[in-house]
C-alpha positions in Angstrom: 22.9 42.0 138.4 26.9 42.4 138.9 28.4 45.8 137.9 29.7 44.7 134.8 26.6 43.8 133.7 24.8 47.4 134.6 27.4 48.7 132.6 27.8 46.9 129.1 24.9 45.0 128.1 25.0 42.6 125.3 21.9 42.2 123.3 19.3 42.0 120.6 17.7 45.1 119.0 15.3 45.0 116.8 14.6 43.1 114.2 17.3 40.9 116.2 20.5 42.8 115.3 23.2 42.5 118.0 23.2 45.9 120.4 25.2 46.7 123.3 23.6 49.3 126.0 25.8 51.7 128.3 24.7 52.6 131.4 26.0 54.9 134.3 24.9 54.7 137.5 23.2 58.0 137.5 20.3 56.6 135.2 22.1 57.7 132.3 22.4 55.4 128.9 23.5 54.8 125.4 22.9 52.1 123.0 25.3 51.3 119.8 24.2 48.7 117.4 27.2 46.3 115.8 25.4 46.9 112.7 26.6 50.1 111.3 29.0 50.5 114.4 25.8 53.2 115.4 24.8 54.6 118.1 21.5 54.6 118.0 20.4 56.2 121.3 21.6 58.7 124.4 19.7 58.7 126.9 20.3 62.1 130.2 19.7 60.6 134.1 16.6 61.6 133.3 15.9 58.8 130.4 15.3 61.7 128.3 16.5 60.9 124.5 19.0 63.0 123.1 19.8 61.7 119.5 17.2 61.9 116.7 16.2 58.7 115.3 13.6 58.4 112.6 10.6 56.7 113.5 10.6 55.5 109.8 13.9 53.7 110.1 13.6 50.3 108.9 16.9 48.7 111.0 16.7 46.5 108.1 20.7 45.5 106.6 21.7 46.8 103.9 19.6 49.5 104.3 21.7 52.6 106.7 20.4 53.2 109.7 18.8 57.2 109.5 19.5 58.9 113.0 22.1 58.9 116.0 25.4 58.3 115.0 26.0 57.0 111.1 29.8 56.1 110.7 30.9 57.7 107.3 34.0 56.2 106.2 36.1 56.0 104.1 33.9 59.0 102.1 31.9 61.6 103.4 29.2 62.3 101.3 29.8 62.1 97.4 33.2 63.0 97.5 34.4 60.1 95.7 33.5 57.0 93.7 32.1 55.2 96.8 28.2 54.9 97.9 27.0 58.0 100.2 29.1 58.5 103.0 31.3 55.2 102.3 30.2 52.0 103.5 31.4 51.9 106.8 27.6 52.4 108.3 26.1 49.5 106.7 28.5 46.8 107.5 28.5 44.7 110.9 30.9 45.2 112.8 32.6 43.2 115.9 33.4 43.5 119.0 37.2 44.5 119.5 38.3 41.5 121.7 42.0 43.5 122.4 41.7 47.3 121.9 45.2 49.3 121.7 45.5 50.8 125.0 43.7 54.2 125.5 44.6 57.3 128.1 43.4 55.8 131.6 40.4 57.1 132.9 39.4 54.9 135.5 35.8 56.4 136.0 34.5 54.8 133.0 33.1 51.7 133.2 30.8 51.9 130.4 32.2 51.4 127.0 32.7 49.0 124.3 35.4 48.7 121.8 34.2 47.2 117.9 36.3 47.0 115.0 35.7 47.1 111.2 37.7 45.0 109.1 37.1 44.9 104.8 35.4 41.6 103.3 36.8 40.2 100.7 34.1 42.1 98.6 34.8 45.4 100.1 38.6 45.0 98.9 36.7 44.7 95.4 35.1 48.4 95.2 37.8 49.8 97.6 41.3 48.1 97.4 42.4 48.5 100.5 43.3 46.4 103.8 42.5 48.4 107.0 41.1 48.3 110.9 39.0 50.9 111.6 38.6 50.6 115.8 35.8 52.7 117.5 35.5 53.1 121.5 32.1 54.4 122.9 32.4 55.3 126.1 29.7 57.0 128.7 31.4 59.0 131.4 29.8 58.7 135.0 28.1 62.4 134.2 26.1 61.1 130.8 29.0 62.1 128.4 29.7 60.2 125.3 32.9 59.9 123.5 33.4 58.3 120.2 36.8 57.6 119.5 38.3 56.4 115.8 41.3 54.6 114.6 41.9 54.1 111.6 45.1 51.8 110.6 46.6 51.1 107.3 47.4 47.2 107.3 47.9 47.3 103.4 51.1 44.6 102.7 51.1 45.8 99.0 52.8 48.8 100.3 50.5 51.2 99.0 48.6 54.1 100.8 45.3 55.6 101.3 42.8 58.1 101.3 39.9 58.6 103.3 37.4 61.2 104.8 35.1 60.7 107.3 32.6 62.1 109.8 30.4 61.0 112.6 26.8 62.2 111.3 25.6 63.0 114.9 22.1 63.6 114.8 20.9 65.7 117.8 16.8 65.2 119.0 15.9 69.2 119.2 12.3 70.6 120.0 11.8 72.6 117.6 14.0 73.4 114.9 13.8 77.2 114.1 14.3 78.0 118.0 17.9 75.9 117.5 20.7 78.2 116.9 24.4 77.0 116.7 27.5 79.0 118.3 31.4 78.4 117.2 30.8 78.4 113.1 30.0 82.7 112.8 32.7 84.2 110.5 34.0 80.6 109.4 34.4 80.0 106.0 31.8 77.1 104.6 31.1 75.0 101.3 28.1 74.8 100.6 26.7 71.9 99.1 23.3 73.4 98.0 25.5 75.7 95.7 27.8 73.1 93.9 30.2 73.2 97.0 31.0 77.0 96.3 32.8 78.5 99.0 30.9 81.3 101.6 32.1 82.9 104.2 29.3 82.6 107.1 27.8 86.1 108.5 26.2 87.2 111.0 26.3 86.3 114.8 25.0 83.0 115.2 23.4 80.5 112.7 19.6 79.5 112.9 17.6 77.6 110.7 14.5 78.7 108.7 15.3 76.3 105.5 16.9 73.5 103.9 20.8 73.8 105.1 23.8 71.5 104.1 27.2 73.3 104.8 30.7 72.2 105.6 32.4 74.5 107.4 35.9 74.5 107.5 38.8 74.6 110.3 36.1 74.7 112.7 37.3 75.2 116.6 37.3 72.2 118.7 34.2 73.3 120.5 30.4 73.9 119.2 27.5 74.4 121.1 23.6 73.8 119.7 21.4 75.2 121.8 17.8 74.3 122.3 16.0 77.4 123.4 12.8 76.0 123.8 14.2 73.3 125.8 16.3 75.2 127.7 19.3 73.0 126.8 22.4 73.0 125.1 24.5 70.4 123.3 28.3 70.5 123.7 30.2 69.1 120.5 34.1 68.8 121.8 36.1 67.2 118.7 39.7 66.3 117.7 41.3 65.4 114.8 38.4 66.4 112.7 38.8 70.5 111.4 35.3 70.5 109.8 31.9 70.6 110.6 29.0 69.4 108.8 25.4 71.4 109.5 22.7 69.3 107.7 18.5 69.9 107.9 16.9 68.6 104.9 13.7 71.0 105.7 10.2 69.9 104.3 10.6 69.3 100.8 13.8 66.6 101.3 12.0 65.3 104.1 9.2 64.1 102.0 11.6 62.4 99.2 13.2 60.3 102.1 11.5 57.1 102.2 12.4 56.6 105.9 12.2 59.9 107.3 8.7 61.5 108.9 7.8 64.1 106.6 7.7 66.6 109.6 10.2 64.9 111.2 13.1 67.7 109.8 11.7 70.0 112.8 12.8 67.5 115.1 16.6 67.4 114.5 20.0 68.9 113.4 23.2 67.0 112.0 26.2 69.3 113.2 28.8 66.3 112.2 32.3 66.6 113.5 34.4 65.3 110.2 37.4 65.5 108.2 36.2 66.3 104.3 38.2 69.7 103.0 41.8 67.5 103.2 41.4 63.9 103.1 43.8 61.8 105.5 46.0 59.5 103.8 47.7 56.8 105.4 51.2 55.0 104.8 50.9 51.4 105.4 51.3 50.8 109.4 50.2 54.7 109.7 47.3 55.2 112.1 44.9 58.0 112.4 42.6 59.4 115.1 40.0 61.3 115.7 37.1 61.8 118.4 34.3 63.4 119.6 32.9 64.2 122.5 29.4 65.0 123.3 27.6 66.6 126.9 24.0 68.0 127.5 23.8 70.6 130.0 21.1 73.3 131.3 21.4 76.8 128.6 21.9 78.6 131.9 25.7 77.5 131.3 26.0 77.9 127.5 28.3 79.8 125.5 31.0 81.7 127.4 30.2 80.3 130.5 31.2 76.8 130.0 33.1 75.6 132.7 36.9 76.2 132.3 37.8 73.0 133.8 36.0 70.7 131.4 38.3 71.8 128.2 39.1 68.4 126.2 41.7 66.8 128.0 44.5 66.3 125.0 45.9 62.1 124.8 
């Protein structure tokens, strides 16, 4: 097998849709269907699964796919006249034969660039011309970064308007022995109240029922930690001020067709996004945003992140 090939691996998923797998030398993987432009899986050196994807997911087009990373553009949610969360996450996209350049970082190997252009039908329910370009890259210590750009390529001289969010779903143990550091004293909307406006209290946020809150001009940094596990997830974002904390709890869980009814105590959206203040673009105007995602022993957590491994700015 040459390196390339241990790296970036073209091939079929299931039900035959195109996937490409990441791996790092350390054991460490990732797996991002064309379909969607998901994410589906990310794997620790230890093969370990880190996202949360429902074992009820039918990976059948035009059906979303319900876990890892859903794509929402160009609307989060309901905020507009567009399906849920745009449609950005149930069309196929390709592979980006000639990404822009991006910052050098010669250590990773493993990444793949795809690219998301409208359809002649998708200019019918959303007049617009666009590329929306996505990188997914696995650093050499298990890392993933998800990096957007989104370009205006309208020639009619008009702009847009867009939000959008990565709907990151983390694989925890056990839900209420989650709690989530970075949102306390943040303002949030919440969307189980008819978006009213809260400000959050108390020191930390844990779960013991249904949640779906925005929270706005959110630091660049969150951690989730997973006591029972002993491990905590690192959420480094740019470009995107919110933060999205979704559990549907029991009762949701049940309406979803493909989601396990106790499958809610399994996982937790915290979604890096941009939904308070939509972007708009001028034709030719580009925007970007990122995340950046890292699983480390709770030993570390909180204050005691290392200093050095702040989000390089580029």
């Amino acid at each position: 097998m040459s390196a390339e090939k241990v790296h970036v691996e073209h091939c079929k998923g299931v039900n035959g849709l195109d996937k490409v797998i990441l791996r790092e030398i350390r054991g460490c993987s990732a797996e991002v269907y064309l379909y969607g432009g998901q994410v589906t899986s990310w794997k620790n050196e230890h093969g370990e699964e880190l996202l949360f994807l429902s074992s009820k997911t039918t990976f059948k087009p035009p059906k979303a796919i319900r876990g890892g990373i859903p794509i929402c553009f160009p609307q989060f949610g309901n905020n507009g006249s567009l399906e849920q969360h745009g449609f950005a996450r149930n069309r196929l996209w390709s592979v980006d034969p000639d990404p822009p350049p991006f910052p050098s970082n010669t250590s990773h190997r493993a990444f793949i660039d795809l690219i998301l252009r409208p359809s002649e039908e998708d200019v019918k329910i959303w007049p617009h011309r666009y590329e929306c370009r996505l990188r997914v890259a696995l650093g050499p210590g298990g890392d993933l970064m998800l990096t957007s750009r989104i370009r205006n390529t309208n020639t009619d001289g008009k702009p847009f308007t867009f939000t959008f969010a990565y709907h990151t779903y983390f694989f925890v143990t056990d839900i209420s022995e989650v709690r989530v550091e970075g949102l306390e004293t943040l303002d949030y909307l919440d969307n189980l109240k008819n978006k009213e406006r809260f400000t959050e209290q108390g020191d930390a946020i844990t779960f013991e029922s249904e949640v779906d809150k925005v929270y706005l001009s959110t630091p660049t940094k969150i951690a989730i930690l997973d006591h029972e596990r002993k491990r905590t997830f690192v959420l480094r974002k740019d470009g995107l001020p919110d933060a999205v904390v979704w559990n549907p709890w029991d009762k949701k869980a049940k309406a979803m067709p493909d989601f396990g009814d106790d499958e809610y105590k399994h996982m937790l959206c915290v979604e890096a996004a941009c939904v308070e203040k939509p972007i708009t673009l001028k034709p030719g105007e580009e925007w970007r945003g990122r995340q950046e995602l890292s699983a480390v022993p709770s030993s570390y957590c909180s204050g005691q992140l290392d200093p050095r491994r702040v989000f390089s700015s580029g």
